[in-house]
N, CA, C and O atoms as a GROMACS GRO file, in nm:
protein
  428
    1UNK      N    1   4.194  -3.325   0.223
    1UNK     CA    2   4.054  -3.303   0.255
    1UNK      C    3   4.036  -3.192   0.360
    1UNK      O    4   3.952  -3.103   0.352
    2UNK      N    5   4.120  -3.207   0.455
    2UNK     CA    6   4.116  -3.084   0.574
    2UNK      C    7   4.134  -2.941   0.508
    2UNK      O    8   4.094  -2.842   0.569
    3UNK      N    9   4.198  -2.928   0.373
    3UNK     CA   10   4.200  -2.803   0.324
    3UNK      C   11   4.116  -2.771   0.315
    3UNK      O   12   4.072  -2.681   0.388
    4UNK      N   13   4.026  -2.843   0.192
    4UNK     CA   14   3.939  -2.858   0.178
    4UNK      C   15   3.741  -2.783   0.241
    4UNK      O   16   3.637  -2.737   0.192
    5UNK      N   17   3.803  -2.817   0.372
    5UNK     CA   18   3.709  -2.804   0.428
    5UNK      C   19   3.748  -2.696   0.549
    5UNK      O   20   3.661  -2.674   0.633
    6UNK      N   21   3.841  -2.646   0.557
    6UNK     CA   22   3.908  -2.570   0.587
    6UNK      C   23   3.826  -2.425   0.514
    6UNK      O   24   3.738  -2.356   0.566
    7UNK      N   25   3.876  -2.413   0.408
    7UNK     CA   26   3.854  -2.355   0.286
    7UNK      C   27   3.724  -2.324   0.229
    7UNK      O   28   3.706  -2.214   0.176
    8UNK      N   29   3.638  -2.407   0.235
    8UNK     CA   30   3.473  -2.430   0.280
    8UNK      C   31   3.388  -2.362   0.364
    8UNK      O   32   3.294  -2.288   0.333
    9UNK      N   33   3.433  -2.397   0.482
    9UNK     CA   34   3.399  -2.318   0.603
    9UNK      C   35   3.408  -2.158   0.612
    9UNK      O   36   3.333  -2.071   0.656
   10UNK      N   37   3.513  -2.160   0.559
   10UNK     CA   38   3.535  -1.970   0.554
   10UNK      C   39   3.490  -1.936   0.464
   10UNK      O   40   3.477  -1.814   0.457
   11UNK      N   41   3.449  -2.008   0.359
   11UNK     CA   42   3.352  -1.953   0.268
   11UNK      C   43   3.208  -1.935   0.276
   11UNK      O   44   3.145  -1.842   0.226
   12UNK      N   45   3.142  -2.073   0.373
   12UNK     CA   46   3.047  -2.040   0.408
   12UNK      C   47   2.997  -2.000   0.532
   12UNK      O   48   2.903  -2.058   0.584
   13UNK      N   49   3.078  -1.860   0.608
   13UNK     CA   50   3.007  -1.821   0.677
   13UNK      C   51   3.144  -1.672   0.713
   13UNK      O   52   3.266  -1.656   0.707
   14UNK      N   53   3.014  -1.589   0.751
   14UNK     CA   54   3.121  -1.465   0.714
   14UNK      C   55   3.229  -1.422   0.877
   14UNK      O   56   3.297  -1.322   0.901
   15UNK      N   57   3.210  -1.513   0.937
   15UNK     CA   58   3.308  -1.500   1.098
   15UNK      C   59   3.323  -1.639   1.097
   15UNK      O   60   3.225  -1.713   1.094
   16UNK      N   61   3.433  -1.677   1.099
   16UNK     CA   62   3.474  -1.788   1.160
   16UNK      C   63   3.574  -1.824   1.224
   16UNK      O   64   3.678  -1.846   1.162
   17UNK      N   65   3.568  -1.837   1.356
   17UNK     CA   66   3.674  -1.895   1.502
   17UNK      C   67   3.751  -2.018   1.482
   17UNK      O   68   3.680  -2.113   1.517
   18UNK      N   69   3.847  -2.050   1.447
   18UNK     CA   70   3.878  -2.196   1.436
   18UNK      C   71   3.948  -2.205   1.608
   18UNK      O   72   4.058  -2.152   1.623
   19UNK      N   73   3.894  -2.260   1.708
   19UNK     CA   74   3.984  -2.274   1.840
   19UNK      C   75   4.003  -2.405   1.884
   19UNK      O   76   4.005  -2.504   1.811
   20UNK      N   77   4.016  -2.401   2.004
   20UNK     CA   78   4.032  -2.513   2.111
   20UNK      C   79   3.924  -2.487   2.185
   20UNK      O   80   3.861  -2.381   2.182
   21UNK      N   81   3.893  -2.611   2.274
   21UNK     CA   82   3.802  -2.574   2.386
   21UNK      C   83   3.903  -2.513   2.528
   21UNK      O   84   3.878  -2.419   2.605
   22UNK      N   85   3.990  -2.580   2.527
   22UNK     CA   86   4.044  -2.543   2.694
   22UNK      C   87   4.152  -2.453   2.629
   22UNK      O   88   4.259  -2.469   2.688
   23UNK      N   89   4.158  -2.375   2.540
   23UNK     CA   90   4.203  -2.232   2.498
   23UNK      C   91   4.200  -2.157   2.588
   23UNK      O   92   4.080  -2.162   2.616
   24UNK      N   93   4.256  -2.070   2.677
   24UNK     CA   94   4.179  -1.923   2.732
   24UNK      C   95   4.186  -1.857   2.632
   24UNK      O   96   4.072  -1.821   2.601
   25UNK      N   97   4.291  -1.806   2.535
   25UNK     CA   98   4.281  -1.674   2.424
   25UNK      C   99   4.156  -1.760   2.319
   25UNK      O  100   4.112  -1.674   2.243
   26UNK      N  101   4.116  -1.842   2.301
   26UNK     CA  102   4.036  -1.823   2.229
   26UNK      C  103   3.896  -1.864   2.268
   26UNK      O  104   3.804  -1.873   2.187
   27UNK      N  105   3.882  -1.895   2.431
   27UNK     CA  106   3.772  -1.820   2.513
   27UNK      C  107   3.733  -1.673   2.494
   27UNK      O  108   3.618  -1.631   2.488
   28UNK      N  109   3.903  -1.561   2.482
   28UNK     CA  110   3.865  -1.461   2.549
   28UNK      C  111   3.807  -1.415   2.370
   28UNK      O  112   3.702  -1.350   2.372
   29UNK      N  113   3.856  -1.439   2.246
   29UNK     CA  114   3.804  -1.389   2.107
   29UNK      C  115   3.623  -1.451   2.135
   29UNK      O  116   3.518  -1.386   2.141
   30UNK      N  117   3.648  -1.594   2.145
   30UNK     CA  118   3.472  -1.626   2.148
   30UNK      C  119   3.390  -1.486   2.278
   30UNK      O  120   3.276  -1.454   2.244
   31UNK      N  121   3.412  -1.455   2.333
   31UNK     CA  122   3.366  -1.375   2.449
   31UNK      C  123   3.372  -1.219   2.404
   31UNK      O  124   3.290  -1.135   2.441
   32UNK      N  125   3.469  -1.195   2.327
   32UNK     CA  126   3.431  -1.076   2.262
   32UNK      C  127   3.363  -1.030   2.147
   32UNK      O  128   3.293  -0.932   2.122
   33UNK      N  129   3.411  -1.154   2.067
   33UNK     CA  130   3.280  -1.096   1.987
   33UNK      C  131   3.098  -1.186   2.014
   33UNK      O  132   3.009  -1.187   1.928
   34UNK      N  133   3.094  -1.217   2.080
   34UNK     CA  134   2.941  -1.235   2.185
   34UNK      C  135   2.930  -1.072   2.227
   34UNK      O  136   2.836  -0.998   2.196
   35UNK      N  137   3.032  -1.038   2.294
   35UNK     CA  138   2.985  -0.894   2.372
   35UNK      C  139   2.957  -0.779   2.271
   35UNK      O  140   2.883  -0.683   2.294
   36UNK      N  141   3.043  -0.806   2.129
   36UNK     CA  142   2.986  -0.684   2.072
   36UNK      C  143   2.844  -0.715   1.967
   36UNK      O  144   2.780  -0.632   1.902
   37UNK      N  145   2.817  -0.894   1.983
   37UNK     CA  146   2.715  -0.891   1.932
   37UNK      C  147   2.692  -0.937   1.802
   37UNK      O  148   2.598  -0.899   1.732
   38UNK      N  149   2.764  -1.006   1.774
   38UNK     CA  150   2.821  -1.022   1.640
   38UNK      C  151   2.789  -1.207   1.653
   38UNK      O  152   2.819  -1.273   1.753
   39UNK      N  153   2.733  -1.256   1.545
   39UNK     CA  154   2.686  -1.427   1.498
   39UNK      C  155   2.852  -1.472   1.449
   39UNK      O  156   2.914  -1.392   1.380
   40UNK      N  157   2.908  -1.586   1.483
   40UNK     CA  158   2.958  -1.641   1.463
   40UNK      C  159   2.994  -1.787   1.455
   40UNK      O  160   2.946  -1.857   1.544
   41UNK      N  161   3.077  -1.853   1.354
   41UNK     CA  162   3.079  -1.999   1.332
   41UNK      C  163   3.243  -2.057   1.445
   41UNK      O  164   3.355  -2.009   1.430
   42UNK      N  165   3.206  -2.164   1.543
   42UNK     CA  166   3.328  -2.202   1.591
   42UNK      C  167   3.342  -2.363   1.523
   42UNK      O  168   3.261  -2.455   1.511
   43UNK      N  169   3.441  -2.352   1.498
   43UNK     CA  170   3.517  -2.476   1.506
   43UNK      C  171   3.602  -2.507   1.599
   43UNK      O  172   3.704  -2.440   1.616
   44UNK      N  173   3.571  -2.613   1.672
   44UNK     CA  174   3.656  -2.656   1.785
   44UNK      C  175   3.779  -2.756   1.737
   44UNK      O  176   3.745  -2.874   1.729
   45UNK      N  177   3.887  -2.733   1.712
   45UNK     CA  178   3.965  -2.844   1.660
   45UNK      C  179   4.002  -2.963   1.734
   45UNK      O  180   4.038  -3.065   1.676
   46UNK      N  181   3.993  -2.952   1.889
   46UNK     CA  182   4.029  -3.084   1.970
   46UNK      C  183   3.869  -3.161   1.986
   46UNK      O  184   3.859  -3.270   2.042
   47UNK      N  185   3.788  -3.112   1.949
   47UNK     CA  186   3.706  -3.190   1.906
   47UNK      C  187   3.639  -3.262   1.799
   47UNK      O  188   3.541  -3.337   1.797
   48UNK      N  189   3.733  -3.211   1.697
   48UNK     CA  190   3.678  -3.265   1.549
   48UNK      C  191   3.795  -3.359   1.515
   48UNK      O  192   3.918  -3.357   1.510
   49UNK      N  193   3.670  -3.457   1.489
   49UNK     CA  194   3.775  -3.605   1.419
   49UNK      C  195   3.932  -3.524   1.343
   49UNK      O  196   4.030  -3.574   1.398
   50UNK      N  197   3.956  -3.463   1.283
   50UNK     CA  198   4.036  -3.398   1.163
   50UNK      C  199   4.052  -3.277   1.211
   50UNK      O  200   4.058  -3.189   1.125
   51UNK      N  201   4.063  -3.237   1.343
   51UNK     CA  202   4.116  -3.158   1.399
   51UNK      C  203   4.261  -3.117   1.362
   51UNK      O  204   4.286  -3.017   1.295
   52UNK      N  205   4.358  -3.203   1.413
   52UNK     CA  206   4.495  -3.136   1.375
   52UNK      C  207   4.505  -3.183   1.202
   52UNK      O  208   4.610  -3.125   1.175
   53UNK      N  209   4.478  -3.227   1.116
   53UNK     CA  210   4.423  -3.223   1.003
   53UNK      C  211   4.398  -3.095   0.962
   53UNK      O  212   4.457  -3.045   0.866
   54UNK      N  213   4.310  -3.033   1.031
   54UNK     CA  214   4.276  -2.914   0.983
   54UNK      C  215   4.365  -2.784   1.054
   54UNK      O  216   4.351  -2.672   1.007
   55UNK      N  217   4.424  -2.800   1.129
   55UNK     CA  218   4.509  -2.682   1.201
   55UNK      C  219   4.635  -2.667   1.134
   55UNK      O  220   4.707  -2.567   1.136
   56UNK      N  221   4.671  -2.852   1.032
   56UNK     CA  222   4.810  -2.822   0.916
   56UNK      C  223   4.759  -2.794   0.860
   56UNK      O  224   4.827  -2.803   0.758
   57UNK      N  225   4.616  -2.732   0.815
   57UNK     CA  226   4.621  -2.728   0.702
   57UNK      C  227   4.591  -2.528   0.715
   57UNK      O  228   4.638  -2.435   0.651
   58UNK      N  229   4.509  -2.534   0.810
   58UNK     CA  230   4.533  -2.343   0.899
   58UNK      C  231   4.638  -2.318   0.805
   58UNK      O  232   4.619  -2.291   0.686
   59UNK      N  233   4.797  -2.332   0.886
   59UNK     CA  234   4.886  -2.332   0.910
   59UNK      C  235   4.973  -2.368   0.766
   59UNK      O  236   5.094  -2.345   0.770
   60UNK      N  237   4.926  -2.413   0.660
   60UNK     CA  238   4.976  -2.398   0.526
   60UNK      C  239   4.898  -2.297   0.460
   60UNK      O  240   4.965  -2.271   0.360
   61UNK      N  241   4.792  -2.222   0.459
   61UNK     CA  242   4.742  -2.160   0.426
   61UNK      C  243   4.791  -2.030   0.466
   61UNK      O  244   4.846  -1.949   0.390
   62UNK      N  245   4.758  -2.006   0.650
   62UNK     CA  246   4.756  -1.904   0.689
   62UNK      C  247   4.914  -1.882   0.739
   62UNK      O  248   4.954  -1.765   0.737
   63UNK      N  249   4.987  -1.962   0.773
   63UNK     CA  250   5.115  -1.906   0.866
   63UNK      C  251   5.100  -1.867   0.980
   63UNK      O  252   5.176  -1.789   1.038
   64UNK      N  253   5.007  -1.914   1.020
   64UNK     CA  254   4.916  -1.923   1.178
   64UNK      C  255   4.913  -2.035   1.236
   64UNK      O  256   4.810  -2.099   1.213
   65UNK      N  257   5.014  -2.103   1.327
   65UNK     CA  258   5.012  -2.250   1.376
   65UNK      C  259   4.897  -2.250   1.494
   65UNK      O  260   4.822  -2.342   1.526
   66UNK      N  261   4.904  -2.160   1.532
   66UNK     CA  262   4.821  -2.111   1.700
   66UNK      C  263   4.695  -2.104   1.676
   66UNK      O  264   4.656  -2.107   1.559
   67UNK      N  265   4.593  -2.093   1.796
   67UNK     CA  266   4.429  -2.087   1.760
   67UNK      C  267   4.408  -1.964   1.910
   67UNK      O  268   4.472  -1.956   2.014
   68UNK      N  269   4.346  -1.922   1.882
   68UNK     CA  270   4.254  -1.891   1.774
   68UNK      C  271   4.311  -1.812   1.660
   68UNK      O  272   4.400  -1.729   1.648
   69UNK      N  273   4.185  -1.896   1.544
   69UNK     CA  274   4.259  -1.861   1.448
   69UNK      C  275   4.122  -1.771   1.329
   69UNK      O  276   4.060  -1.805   1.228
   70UNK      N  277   4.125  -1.680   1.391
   70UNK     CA  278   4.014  -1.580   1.301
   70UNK      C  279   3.971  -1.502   1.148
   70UNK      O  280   4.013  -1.400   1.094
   71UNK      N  281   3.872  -1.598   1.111
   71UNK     CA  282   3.836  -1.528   0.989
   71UNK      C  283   3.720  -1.426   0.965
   71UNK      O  284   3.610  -1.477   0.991
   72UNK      N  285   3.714  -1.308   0.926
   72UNK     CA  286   3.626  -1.217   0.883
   72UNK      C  287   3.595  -1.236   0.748
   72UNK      O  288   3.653  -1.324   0.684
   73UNK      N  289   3.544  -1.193   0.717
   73UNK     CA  290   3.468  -1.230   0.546
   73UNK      C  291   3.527  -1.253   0.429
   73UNK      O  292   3.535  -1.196   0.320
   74UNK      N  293   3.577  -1.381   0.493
   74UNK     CA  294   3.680  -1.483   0.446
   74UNK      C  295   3.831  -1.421   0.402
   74UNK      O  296   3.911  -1.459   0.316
   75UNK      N  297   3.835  -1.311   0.495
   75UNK     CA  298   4.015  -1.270   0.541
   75UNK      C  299   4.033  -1.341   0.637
   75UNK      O  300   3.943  -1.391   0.704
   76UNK      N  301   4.167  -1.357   0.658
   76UNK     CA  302   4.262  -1.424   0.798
   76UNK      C  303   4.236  -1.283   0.809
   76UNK      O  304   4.236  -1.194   0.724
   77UNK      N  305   4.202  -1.283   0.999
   77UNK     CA  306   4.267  -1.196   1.059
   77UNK      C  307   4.316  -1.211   1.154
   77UNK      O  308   4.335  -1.116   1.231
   78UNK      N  309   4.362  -1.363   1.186
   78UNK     CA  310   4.499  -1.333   1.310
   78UNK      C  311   4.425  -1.399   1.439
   78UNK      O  312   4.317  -1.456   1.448
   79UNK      N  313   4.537  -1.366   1.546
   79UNK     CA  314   4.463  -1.476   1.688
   79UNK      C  315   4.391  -1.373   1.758
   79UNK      O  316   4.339  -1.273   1.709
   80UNK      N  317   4.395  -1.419   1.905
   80UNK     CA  318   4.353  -1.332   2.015
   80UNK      C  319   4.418  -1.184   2.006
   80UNK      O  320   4.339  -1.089   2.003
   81UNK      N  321   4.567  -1.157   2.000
   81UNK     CA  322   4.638  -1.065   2.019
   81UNK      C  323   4.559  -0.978   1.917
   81UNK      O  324   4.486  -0.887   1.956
   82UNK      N  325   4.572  -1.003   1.805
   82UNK     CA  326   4.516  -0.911   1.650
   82UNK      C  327   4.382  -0.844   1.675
   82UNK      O  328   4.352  -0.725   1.661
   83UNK      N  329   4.285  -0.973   1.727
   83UNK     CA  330   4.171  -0.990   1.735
   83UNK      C  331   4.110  -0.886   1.820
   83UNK      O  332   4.020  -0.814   1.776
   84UNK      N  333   4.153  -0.876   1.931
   84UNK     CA  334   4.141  -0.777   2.076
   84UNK      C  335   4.223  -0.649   1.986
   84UNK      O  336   4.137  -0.578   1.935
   85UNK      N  337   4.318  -0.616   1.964
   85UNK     CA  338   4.367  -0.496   1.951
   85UNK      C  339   4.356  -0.476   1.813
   85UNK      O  340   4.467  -0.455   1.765
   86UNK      N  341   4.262  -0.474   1.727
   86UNK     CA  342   4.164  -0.457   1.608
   86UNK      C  343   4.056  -0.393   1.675
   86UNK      O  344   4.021  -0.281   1.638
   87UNK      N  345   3.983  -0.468   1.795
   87UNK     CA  346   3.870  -0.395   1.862
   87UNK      C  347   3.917  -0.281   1.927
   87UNK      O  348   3.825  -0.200   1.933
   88UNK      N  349   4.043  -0.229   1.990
   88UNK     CA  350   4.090  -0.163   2.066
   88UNK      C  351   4.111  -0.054   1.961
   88UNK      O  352   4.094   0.053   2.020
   89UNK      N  353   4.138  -0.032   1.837
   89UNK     CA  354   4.164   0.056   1.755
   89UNK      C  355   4.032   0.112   1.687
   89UNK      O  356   4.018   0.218   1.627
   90UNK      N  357   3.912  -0.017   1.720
   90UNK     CA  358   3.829   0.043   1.650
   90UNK      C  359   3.763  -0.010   1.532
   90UNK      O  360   3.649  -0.011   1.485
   91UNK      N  361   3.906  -0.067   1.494
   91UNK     CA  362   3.827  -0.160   1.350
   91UNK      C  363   3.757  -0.277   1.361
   91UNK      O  364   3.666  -0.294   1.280
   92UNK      N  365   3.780  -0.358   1.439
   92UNK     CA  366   3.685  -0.488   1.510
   92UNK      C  367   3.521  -0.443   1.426
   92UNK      O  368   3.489  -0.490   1.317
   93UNK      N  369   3.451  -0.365   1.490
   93UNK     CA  370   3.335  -0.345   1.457
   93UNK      C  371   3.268  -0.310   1.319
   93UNK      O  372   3.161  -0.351   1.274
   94UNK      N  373   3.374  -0.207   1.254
   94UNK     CA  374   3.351  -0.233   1.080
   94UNK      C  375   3.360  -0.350   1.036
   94UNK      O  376   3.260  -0.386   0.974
   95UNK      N  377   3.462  -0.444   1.046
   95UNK     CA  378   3.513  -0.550   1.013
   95UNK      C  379   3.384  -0.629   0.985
   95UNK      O  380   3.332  -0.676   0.884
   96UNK      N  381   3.348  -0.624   1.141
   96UNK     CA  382   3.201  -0.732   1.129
   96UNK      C  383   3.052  -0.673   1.052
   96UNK      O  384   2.970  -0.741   0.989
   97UNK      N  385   3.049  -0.533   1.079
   97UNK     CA  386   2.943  -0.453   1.007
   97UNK      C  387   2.923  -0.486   0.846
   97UNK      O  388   2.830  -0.497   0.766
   98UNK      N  389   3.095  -0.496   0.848
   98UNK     CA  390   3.063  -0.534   0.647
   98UNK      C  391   3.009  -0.668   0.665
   98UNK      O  392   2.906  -0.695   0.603
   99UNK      N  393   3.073  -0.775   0.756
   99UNK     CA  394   3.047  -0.857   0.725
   99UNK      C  395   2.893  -0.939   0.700
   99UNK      O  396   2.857  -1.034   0.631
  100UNK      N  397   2.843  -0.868   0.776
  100UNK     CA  398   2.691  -0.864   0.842
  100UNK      C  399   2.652  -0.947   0.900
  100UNK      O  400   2.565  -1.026   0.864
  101UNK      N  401   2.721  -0.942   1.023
  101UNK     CA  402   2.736  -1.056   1.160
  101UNK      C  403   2.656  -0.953   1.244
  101UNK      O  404   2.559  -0.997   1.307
  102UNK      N  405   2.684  -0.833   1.252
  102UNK     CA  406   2.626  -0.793   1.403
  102UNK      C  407   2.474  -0.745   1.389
  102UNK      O  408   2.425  -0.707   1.283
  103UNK      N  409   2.388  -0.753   1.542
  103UNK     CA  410   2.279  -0.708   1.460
  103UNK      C  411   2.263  -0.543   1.432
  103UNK      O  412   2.319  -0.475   1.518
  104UNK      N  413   2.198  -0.470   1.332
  104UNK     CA  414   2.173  -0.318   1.326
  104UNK      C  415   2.122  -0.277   1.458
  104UNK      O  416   2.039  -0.345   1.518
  105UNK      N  417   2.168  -0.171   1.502
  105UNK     CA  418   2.114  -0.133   1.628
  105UNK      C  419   2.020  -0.019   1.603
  105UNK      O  420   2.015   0.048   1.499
  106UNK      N  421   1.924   0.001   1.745
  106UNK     CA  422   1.800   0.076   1.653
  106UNK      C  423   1.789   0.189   1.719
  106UNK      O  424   1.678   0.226   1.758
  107UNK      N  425   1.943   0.288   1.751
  107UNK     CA  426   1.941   0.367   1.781
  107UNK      C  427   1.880   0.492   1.663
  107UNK      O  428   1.873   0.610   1.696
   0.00000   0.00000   0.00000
């Protein structure tokens, strides 16, 4: 069932955070993409009944045991490390533009 819904989730919604709460790296992903502005879905796993339920099931899917665990429009793209140095290269912001998370700016 955790696949399941696993699997669900990233389907219905085009950013999705799977973290922890007392995370710092996936404080610092929730905090960056807030700063560039971008709507996103969190799942907190130490708070959901089917939490580690759902992090084996991450983790059969993705090959990602760790959180944060980031999806763009319904790609894996990896934890904090990926996540931050994706924005650092630049691509962070297409990523989400396709996705149509951030808002148009009215320059």
């Amino acid at each position: 069932m955790a696949s399941v819904k696993v699997k669900e989730t990233v389907a219905a919604n085009p950013v999705v955070v799977f973290s922890k709460t007392y995370c710092p790296f996936c404080v610092s992903v929730k905090n960056l993409l807030q700063q560039v502005g971008a709507t996103f879905k969190v799942i907190e796993l130490d708070t959901e009944s089917d939490g580690s339920e759902m992090q084996a099931a991450l983790f059969e899917w993705t090959k990602q045991r760790t959180v944060p665990n980031v999806f763009i429009g319904g790609n894996h793209i990896g934890g904090c490390d990926t996540t931050t140095g994706l924005h650092q290269q630049g691509k962070l912001i297409p990523l989400l533009t396709e996705a149509g998370v951030l808002a148009k700016s009215s320059a």
